[in-house]
C-alpha positions as CSV (number, residue, x, y, z in Angstrom):
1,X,30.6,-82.6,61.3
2,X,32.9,-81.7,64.6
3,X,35.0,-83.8,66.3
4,X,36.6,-83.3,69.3
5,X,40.2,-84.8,69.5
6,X,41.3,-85.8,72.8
7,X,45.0,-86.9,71.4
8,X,48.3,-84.6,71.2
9,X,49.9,-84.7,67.8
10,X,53.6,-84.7,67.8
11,X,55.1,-82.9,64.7
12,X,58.6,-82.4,63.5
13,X,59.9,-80.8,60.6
14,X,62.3,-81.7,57.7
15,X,63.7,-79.9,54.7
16,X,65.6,-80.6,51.0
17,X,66.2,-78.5,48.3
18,X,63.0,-78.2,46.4
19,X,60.5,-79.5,49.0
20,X,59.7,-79.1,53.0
21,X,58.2,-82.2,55.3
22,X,56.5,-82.6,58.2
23,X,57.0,-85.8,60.1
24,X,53.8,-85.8,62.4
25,X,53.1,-88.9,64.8
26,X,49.3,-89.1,65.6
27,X,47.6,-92.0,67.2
28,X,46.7,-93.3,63.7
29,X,50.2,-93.5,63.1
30,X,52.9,-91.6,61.5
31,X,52.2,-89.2,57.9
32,X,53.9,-86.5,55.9
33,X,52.8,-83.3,55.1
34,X,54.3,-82.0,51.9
35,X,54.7,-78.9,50.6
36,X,57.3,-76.8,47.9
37,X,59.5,-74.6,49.4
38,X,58.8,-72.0,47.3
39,X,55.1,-71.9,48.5
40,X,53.8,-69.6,51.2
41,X,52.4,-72.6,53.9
42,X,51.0,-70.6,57.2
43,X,49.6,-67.5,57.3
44,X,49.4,-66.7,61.3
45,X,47.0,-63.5,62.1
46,X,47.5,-61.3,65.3
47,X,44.7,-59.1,66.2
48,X,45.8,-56.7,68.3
49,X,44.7,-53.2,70.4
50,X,46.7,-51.2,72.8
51,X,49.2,-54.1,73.4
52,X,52.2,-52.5,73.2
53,X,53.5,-54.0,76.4
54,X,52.4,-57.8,75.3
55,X,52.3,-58.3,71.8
56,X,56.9,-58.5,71.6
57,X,57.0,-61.7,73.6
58,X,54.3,-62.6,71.4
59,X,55.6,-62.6,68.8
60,X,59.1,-63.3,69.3
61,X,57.7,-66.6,70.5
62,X,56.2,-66.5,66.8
63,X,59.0,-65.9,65.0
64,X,60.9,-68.7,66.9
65,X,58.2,-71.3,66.8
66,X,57.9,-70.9,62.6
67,X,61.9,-70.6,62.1
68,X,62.4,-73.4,63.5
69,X,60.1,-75.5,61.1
70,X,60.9,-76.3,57.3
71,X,57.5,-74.8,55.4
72,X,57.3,-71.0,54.9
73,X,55.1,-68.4,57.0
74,X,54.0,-65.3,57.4
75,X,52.7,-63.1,60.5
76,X,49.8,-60.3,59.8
77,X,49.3,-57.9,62.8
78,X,46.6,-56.0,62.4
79,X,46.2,-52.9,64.6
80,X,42.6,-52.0,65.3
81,X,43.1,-48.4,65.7
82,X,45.7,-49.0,68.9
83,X,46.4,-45.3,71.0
84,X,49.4,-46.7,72.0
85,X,52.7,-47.6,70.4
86,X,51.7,-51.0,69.3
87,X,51.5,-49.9,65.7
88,X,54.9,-48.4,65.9
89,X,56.7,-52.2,67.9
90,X,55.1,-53.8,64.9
91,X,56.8,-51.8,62.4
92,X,60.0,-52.0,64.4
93,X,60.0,-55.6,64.0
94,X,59.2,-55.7,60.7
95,X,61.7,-53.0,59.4
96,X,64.3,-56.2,60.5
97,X,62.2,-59.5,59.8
98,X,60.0,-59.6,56.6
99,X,58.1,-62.4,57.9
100,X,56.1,-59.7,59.5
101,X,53.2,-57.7,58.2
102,X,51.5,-54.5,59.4
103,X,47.9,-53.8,59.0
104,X,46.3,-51.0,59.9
105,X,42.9,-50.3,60.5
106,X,40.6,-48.1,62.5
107,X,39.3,-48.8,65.8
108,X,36.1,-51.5,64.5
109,X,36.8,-54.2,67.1
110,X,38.2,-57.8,66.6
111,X,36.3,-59.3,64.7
112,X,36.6,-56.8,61.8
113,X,40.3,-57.0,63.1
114,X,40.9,-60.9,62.7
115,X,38.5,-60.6,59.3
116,X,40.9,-58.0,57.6
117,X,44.0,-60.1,58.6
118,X,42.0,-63.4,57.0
119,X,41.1,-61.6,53.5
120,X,44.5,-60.5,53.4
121,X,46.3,-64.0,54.4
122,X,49.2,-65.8,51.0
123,X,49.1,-68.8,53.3
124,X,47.8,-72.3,52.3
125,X,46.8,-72.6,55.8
126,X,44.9,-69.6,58.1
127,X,45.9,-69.1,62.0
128,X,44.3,-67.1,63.8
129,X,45.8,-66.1,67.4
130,X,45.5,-63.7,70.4
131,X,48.1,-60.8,71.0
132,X,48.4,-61.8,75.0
133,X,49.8,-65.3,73.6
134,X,47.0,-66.9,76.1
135,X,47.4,-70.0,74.0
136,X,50.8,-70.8,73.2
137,X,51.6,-70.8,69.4
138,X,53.0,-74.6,69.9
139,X,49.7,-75.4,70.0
140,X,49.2,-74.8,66.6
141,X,51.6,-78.7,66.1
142,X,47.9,-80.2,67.1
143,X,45.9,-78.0,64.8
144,X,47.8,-77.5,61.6
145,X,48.0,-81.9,60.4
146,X,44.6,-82.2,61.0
147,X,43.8,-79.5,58.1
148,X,46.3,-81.7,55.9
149,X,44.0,-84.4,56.5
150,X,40.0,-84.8,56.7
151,X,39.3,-81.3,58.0
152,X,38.7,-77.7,57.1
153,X,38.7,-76.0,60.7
154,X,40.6,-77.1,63.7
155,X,39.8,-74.9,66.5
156,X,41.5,-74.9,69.9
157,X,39.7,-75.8,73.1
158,X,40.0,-75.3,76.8
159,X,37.3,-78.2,77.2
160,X,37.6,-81.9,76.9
161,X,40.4,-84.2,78.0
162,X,43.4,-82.8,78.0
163,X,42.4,-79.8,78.0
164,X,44.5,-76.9,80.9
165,X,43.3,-73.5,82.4
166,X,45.8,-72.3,84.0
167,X,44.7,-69.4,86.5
168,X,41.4,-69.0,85.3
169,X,39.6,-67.0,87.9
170,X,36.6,-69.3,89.0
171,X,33.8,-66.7,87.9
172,X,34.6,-66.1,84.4
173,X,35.2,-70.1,84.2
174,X,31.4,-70.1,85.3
175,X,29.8,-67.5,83.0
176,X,31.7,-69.0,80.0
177,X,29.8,-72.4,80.6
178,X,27.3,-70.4,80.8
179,X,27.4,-68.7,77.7
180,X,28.5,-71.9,75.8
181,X,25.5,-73.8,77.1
182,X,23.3,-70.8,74.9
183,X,25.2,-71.2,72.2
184,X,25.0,-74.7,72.1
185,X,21.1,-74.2,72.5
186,X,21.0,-72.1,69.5
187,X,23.9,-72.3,67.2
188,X,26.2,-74.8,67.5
189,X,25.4,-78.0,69.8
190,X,28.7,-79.9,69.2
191,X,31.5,-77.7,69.8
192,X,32.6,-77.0,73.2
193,X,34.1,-74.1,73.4
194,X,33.7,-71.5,70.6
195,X,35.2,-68.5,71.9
196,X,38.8,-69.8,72.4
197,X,41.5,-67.1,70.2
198,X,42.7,-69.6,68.4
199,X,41.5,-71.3,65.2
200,X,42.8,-72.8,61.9
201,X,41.4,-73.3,59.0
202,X,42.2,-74.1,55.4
203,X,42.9,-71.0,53.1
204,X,39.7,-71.7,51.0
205,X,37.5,-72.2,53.9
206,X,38.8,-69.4,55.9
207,X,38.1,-67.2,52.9
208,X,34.6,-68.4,52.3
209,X,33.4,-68.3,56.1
210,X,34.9,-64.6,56.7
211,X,33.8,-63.5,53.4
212,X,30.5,-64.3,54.0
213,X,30.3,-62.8,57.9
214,X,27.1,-60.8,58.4
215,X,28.0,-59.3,62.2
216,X,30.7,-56.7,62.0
217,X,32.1,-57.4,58.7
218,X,31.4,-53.8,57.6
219,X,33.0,-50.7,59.6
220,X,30.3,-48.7,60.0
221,X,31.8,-47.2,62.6
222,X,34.7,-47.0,65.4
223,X,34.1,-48.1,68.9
224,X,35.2,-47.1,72.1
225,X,37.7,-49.3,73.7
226,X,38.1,-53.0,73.6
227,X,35.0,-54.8,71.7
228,X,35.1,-58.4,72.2
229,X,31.9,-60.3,70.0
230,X,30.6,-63.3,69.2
231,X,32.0,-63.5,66.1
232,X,33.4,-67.0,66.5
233,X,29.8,-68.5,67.0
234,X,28.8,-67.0,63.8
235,X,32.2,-68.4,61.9
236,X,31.2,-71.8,63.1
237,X,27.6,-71.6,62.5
238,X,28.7,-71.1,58.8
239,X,31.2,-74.0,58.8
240,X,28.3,-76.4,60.4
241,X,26.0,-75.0,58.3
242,X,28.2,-75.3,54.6
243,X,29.5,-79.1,56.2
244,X,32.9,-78.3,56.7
245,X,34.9,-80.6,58.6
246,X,35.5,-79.1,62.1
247,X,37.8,-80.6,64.9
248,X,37.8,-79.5,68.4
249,X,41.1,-79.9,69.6
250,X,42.1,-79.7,73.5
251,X,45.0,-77.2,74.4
252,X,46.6,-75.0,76.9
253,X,45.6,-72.1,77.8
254,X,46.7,-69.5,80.1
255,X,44.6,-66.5,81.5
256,X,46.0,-62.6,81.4
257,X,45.9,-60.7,84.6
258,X,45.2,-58.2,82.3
259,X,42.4,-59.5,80.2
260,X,40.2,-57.1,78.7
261,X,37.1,-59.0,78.8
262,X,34.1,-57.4,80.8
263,X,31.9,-59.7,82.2
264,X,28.7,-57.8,82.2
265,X,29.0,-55.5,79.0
266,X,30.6,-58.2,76.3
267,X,28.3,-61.2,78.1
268,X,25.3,-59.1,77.0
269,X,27.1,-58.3,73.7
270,X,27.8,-62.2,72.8
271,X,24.5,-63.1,73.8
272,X,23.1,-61.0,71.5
273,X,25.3,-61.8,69.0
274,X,24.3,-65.5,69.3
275,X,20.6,-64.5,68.5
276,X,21.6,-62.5,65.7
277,X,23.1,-65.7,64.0
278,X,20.1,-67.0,64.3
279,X,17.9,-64.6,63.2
280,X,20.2,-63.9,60.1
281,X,19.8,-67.4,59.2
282,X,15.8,-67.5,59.7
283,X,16.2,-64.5,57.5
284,X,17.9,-66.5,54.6
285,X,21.7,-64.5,55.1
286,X,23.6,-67.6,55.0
287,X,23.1,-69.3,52.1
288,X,26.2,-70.0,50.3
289,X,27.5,-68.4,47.8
């Protein structure tokens, strides 16, 4: 089951002794989200390569956005084998702050990145977000009720109402369309957009569906430079397939002059990542376990 929500929510935090609260205003009305203080609520994961220059406004916006709520967090960075000093700004930060985590792996690409930081996550709840901050981490007040309520995944989208690109080069806008057109054709016909960095899901689910990954959920080997995959499809295709409760949620989203996406050579990659899934499952790979 997907939805896709068309609605903000509004969220704003309280706190007492023993217990935090959530006050969230939705258009079904107003609801609390409790939790003990004592418990680890939000695990946030930051995948990140070569972003030495980037990933400190990142997360500094982070660090602000979960101090100034009630519930408890903490933030994983895993390095996927950076060359640069991104490994050593992470441990910087997290000398002073002990919200933060560093990971470290070789370089296998994100989606071994974002799957280490999943299997790793305390938190009763499982972001994952980009190290360029594309989508700003108060997007994650529309994403993080909904998995208090009916659903498992909340994912955000740059599709539907409500929805802002903001200086999204015509082109890629194009070939993404494109590309979500396939995968709707062969993998997952309700959700919009699939490939958005930024997803949520309930700590159970999260470690079921990355547990269970077939594509690049072994490090075989390293790869040379960025490696972006279609390892999102294949995460949904499991949630679809094991009827977990998925909203599509609209947000803002902001493109990086220095984007390290290549049109030609990670198109070709998603694509055939997108007929792996399905092959995998003609095969029998995704039963659950």
């Amino acid at each position: 089951m997907c939805l896709l929500l068309t609605s903000r929510a509004c969220c704003k935090a309280l706190t007492s002794n023993a217990h935090a609260s959530i006050i969230c205003i939705s258009p079904s009305g107003e609801y609390k989200i409790e939790t003990k203080a004592t418990d680890l609520y939000l695990s946030i994961i930051v995948p990140a390569y070569n972003e030495e220059h980037r990933l400190p406004q990142t997360l500094r916006s982070i660090l602000s956005y979960v101090q100034a709520r009630a519930y408890t967090a903490e933030v994983i960075v895993v390095d996927d084998g950076s060359t640069d000093r991104t490994a050593s700004v992470v441990a910087d930060l997290a000398a002073t702050n002990p919200t933060i985590r560093l990971i470290r792996n070789e370089h296998y690409g994100k989606a071994y990145t974002v799957r280490t930081g999943v299997l790793a996550a305390n938190g009763r709840l499982v972001l994952f977000t980009d190290a360029d901050g594309a989508t700003p981490i108060e997007e994650a007040d529309k994403l993080l009720p909904l998995l208090e309520g009916e659903y498992d995944v909340a994912i955000a989208s740059r599709e539907g109402a409500g929805a802002v690109r903001y200086d999204e080069p015509p082109l890629r806008h194009f070939m993404g369309r494109i590309f979500n057109l396939i995968v709707r054709t062969l993998a997952v016909p309700d959700i919009r957009d699939t490939q958005c960095g930024f997803k949520a899901f309930r700590a159970e689910a999260a470690r079921k569906l990355f547990g269970n990954m077939q594509l690049y959920s072994s490090p075989t080997r390293t790869v040379q430079g960025p490696m972006v995959t279609g390892f999102d499809v294949e995460i949904l295709f499991l949630a679809r397939k094991w009827h977990y409760r998925i909203a599509e949620v609209p947000v803002q989203w902001y493109y990086g002059e220095d984007s390290k996406v290549n049109r030609l050579k990670d198109s070709w990659r998603n694509l055939r990542d997108v007929l792996r899934v399905r092959w995998n499952d003609i095969r029998g790979r995704y039963r659950r376990g």
